[in-house]
C-alpha positions, 0 to 999 in steps of 0.5 A: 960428866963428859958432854956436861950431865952431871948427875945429880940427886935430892934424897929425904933420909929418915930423921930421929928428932934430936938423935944426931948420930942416927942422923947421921948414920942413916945419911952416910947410908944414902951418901953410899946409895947415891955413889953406887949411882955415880951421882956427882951432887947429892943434896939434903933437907934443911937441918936435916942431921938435927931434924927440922923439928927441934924448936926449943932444944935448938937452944941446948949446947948438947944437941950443938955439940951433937950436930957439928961433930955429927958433920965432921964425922960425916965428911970423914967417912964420906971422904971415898964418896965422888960429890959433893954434898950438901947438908943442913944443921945448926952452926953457931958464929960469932954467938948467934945460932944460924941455920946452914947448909954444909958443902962436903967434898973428898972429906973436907967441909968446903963452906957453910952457907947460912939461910937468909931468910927465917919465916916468922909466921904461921906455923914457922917460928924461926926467928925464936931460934936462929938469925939470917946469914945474909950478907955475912962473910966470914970463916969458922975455924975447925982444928986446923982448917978455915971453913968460909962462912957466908952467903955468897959461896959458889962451888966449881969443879977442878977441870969443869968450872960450868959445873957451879953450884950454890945453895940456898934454903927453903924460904929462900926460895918463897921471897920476892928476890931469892939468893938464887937470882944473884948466886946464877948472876954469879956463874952458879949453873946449879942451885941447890935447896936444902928444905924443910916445907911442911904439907898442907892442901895444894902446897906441892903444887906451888913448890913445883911451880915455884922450882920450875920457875925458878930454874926457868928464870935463871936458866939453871939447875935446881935440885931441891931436897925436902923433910920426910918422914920422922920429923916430929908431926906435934903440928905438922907433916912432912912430905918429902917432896924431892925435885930436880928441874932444868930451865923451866923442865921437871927433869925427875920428882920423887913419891910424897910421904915416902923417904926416898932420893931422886936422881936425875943429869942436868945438862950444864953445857946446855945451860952455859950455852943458853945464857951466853945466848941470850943478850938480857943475861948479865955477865959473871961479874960479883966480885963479892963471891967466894969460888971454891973448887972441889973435886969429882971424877970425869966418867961417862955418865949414865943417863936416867933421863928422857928427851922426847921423841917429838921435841916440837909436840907436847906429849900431854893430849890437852897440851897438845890441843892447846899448842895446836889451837894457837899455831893455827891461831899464829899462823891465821892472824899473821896471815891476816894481818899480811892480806891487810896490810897488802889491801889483798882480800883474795888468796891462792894456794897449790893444792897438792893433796899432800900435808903441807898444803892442807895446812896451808888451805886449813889456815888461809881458811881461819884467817878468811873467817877471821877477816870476815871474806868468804871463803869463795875468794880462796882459790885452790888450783891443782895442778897433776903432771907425770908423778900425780896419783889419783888418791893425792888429786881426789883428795886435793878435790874433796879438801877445796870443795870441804873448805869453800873455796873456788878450784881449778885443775891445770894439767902442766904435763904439755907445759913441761914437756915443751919446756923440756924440748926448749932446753933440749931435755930427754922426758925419759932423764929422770933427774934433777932437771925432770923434777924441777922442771915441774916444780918451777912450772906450778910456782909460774903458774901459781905466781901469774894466777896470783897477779891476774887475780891481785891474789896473795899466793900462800907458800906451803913449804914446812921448816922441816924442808927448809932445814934439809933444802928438801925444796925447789930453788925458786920452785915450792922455795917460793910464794907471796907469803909463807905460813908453815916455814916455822912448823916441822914436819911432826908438827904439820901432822898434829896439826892435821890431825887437830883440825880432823878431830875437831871440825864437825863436817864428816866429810871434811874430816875423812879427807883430812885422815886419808890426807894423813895416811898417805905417803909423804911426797912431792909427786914428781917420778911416774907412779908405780902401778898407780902407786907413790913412785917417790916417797920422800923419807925413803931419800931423806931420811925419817922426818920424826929423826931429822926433826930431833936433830934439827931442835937439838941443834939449833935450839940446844946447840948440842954438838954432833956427838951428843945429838946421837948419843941422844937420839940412840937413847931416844930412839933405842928400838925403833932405829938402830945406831948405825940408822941414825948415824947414817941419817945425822950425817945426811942432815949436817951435809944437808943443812949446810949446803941448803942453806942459800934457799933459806938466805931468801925465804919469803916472809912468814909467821914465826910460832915456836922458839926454833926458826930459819928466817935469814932475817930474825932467827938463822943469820948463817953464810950460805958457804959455811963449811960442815966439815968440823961437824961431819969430822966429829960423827966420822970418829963414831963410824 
């Protein structure tokens, strides 16, 4: 629970039709499972202590009887189980017969949420039996104890009330306007779904969709637990497909026709933080609902779950090569849009035969197609001084004559070293002042190339850099219009590889792979025995780390804590735990003090939901101190 997962769990017990006790039994035996696992909601099927099955026999008083005393039994000996738990069955109230879920908790029967809406269609006839509970209030008396009965019932933890749950049931879900939409506009994080729904040809994937969707809309947790094996096949089957989803994610799903549970930890505080974010959210402010406080244990827990190593690519290859056709599409048409808008129909870009200036080249490319230009107008300049390695400057070559466009070499060296004894510099200094130098160099001769041409000079600079001030102030910083300000780092790369893997010019395509098999660099110390003197991840860190610290923390929000309690997970055998702290901390003094390069980015396409543009997406105060950050990881070491 402690940095707000909460372990959650959708299990399918094997029902007899009718046999409450067995039910009942063989549910205590999951309840125990699932506590060994330390999860903190346990969620089960529809009707699940009777058997979804019954039809007609819903009518008699015995198996009634059987069903409410079967969950008094279950709460009683549930009671040393550390959750909440939720279970289906037929209640009677006030002379009719409604279809609920149960809400147990250290032994007590919290409330009972009835189903709003009964399917009275096709093979589902509930109507014959059971009435809606919708918009009902009221308390059913068990002994000595008023239990709330009603739709709007929300369930918080004593101590962590982010940890909110509210139930629904099965059609519930299928409807135009589900309970779910007002039980998350309430303040319920999690919703849980008690389910019975039957299998038939492509119904599991609707589900999922369904699930996801829902969990997506609401920004929320959404467990759902459905009928398995024992339920009566007279008509039907039953499949158990059990799932848990997170904001629009399938965090775990269990094995159709196969009883069984799923476990897996929805992230409440992200889900907190992601609707108080987001303005077209409405407040918590229902007065209708009841708020009923349960009690679980704070503890460590134990994550099940996986984040991905490379938040901003897709794992799934089509997925991937969709996401890559449309950045490049994004980043093509914004620029496109911008030569037109400008009257422009020439472009420039430095090319250093590095990776971000390939993608750079590779979408000035798509967008010249696009405009109808010829590629001629695109001219390439490269520009070697003292850190240039002959592999980098073929490769700028190859690249500008694959592509079509015009390419001039400028040496800046004579440039720079006048520039050095202007200022009174010593060429054998390699500091700051050495290697901006010739930075701010390359960007003068780019930007007055551009106005003798009345030429838009295209930025080359990725969100990567911008995030760690990896950039020279007024230097690479700077350009006329910048496409890859919103692609990380292991994006450009993909990106890359993309375009190898679908262009049809060979040679074009092995540029674009010894471009991606050389060390990433800006160039500027002497090479090393003709070799890459400065490699920029040995003095920053790995990109593939700082670009997951960078997407948890902006996107996300997650605090320092968590971020590397997560990428230790994540990146368990690759780096070690002293690594990533070392490389956490470069990222937050970093972050912090860039950010006045940031505060004057030049204009660029935004293509993901993770963005630094001072003026739409990161609007942060260049003196902002990292302190309360920095302060949290050295508790760590």
């Amino acid at each position: 629970m402690k940095q707000g997962f909460i372990k959650t769990a959708a299990a399918t017990p094997r029902v007899i039709v009718a046999d409450c006790r067995a039910n009942g039994e063989e549910i205590l035996r999951m309840i125990r499972k699932m506590n060994k696992e330390h999860a903190k909601l346990m969620v089960f099927p529809e009707l699940c202590i009777t058997g979804y099955t019954c039809q007609d026999l819903f009518e008699q008083r015995r198996l009634l009887d059987s069903a409410w005393d079967t969950l008094l039994w279950i709460a009683k000996e549930s009671r040393e189980a550390d959750a909440l738990i939720f279970v289906g069955l037929p209640v009677r109230f006030g002379g009719k017969l409604y279809n609920a879920a149960a809400a147990v908790n250290k032994g007590k029967i919290l409330g009972i949420v009835p189903k709003t809406h009964l399917p009275n269609y096709g093979e589902f006839y509930e109507q014959r039996n059971f009435v809606s509970g919708g918009e009902i209030f009221s308390y059913i008396e068990s002994g000595s104890e008023k239990i709330p009965f009603g739709t709007d019932l929300i369930f918080y933890a004593e101590g962590m009330p982010e940890f909110s749950v509210a139930a629904e049931i099965c059609e519930d879900l299928w409807v135009p306007d589900p309970p779910s939409v007002s039980h998350a506009m309430a303040g319920a994080r999690i919703i849980v779904n008690l389910s019975a729904s039957n299998e038939m040809v492509g119904k599991e994937r609707y589900r999922k969709e369904l699930v996801t969707g829902q969990s997506a809309r609401l920004v929320c947790g959404y467990v759902y637990a459905n009928a398995g094996e024992g339920e009566s096949t007279q008509d039907l089957v039953f499949g158990g497909q059990n799932m848990i989803a997170e904001n629009g994610v399938l965090l775990a799903e269990g094995k159709r026709f196969e009883n069984d549970m799923v476990i897996s930890e929805i992230d409440v505080q992200r889900l907190t933080d992601e609707r108080r974010r987001l303005s077209t959210f409405p407040e918590e402010r229902r007065e209708s609902y009841m708020r009923i406080p349960f009690k679980v244990r704070e503890e460590e827990t134990v994550l099940t779950r996986s984040f991905p190593k490379y938040p901003f690519v897709p794992d799934d290859q089509m997925e991937r090569e969709l996401r890559c056709e449309e950045i490049l599409n994004i980043q093509a048409m914004g620029l496109k849009t911008r030569m037109e808008h400008i009257h422009c129909t020439r472009a420039m870009v430095g090319l250093s035969g590095g990776l971000d200036s390939t993608l750079a080249l590779l979408v000035i490319a798509r967008a010249f197609d696009r405009m109808g230009e010829k590629r001629e107008k695109i001219h390439c300049v490269t520009m070697p001084c003292f850190g240039t390695t002959d592999r980098t400057y073929q490769n700028a070559c190859k690249l500008s004559r694959c592509i079509g466009g015009e390419l001039s070499e400028i040496n800046i060296q004579e440039a720079v070293k006048l520039h050095f004894r202007d200022i009174g510099h010593s060429l054998e200094v390699h500091d700051v002042t050495y290697e901006n130098s010739q930075a701010r160099e390359r960007t003068q001769v780019l930007m007055d190339l551009a106005n003798q041409e009345n030429s838009i000079l295209v930025g080359t600079g990725d969100l990567s850099e911008l995030a760690l001030g990896w950039a020279t102030y007024n230097g690479d910083h700077m350009s006329m219009y910048g496409v890859n300000g919103s692609i990380p780092k292991t994006l450009v790369r993909h990106l890359v590889r993309y375009y190898a893997d679908t262009c049809k010019d060979e040679t074009l395509k092995a540029v674009l792979l010894d471009i991606l098999d050389t060390p990433v660099s800006p160039e500027l110390l002497p090479p090393k025995d003709g070799e890459i003197a400065q490699k920029t991840e040995d003095l920053v860190g790995p990109y593939e780390l700082h670009d997951f610290f960078l997407y948890y923390m902006l996107r996300a929000g997650f605090e320092p804590k968590k971020i590397y309690r997560i990428a230790c997970i994540t990146f368990s055998g690759m780096y070690d735990k002293e690594t990533i702290l070392k490389w956490l901390k470069t990222f937050y003094r970093r972050f912090f003090s860039q950010q006045f390069k940031r505060s004057c980015l030049p204009d660029g396409p935004k293509v993901g939901s993770v963005a630094v543009s001072p003026r739409g997406d990161l609007r942060m105060p260049s003196d902002a101190s990292a302190r309360v950050w920095l302060e949290q990881l050295l508790e760590i070491g």
